[in-house]
C-alpha positions in Angstrom: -34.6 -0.9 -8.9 -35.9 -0.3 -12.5 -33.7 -1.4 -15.5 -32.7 2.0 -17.0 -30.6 0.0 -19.8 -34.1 -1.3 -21.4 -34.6 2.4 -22.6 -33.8 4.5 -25.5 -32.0 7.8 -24.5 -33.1 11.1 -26.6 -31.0 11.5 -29.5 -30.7 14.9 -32.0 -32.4 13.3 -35.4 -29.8 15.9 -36.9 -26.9 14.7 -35.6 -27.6 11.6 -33.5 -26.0 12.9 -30.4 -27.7 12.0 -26.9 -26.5 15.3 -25.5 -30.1 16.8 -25.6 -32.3 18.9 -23.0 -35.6 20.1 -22.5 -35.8 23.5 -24.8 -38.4 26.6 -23.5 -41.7 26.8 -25.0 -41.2 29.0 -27.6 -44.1 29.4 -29.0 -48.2 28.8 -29.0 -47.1 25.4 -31.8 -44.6 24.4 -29.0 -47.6 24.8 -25.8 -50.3 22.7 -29.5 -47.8 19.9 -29.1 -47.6 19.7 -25.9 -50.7 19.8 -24.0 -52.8 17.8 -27.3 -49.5 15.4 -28.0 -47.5 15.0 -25.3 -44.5 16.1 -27.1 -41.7 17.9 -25.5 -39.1 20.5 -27.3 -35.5 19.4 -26.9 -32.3 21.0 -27.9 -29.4 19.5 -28.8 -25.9 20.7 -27.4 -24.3 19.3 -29.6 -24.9 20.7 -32.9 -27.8 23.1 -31.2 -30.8 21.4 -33.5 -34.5 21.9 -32.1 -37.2 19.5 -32.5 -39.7 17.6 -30.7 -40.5 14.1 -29.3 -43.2 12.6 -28.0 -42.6 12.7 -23.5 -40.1 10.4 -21.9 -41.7 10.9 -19.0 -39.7 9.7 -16.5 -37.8 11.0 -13.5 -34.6 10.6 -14.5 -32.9 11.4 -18.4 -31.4 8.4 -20.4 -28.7 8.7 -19.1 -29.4 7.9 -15.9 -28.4 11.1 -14.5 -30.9 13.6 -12.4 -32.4 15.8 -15.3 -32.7 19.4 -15.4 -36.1 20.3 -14.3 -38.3 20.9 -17.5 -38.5 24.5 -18.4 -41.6 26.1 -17.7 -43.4 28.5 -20.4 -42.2 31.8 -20.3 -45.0 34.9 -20.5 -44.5 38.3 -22.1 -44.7 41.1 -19.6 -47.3 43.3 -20.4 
């Protein structure tokens, strides 16, 4: 069993709340971040603030709850 207290959860920098999830990629800057930085878009529920942090990745949030599978990038129909 891994020690899920030794981690940090996700907090909003606006607003400090831990109430985040993963936000769509929004845009070609959100798919530059991700692929070249490993950073994820996250929204706050909260107070609804967007912004980006490097990838938690792990299976499960901060929380220690079952996450919400990470929103995959949406294309325009043509």
């Amino acid at each position: 069993m891994t020690n899920m207290d030794s981690k940090e959860p996700v907090r909003c920098p606006k607003c400090a709340s831990t109430d985040v999830r993963y936000s769509y990629t929004q845009s070609a800057w959100d798919m530059i971040l991700d692929l070249l930085f490993s950073m994820d878009a996250f929204r706050c529920r909260s107070c609804r603030h967007r912004f980006h942090k490097f990838d938690v990745g792990d299976e499960e949030d901060r929380s220690g709850e079952t996450p919400e599978a990470k929103p995959q990038p949406q294309t325009k129909a043509e």
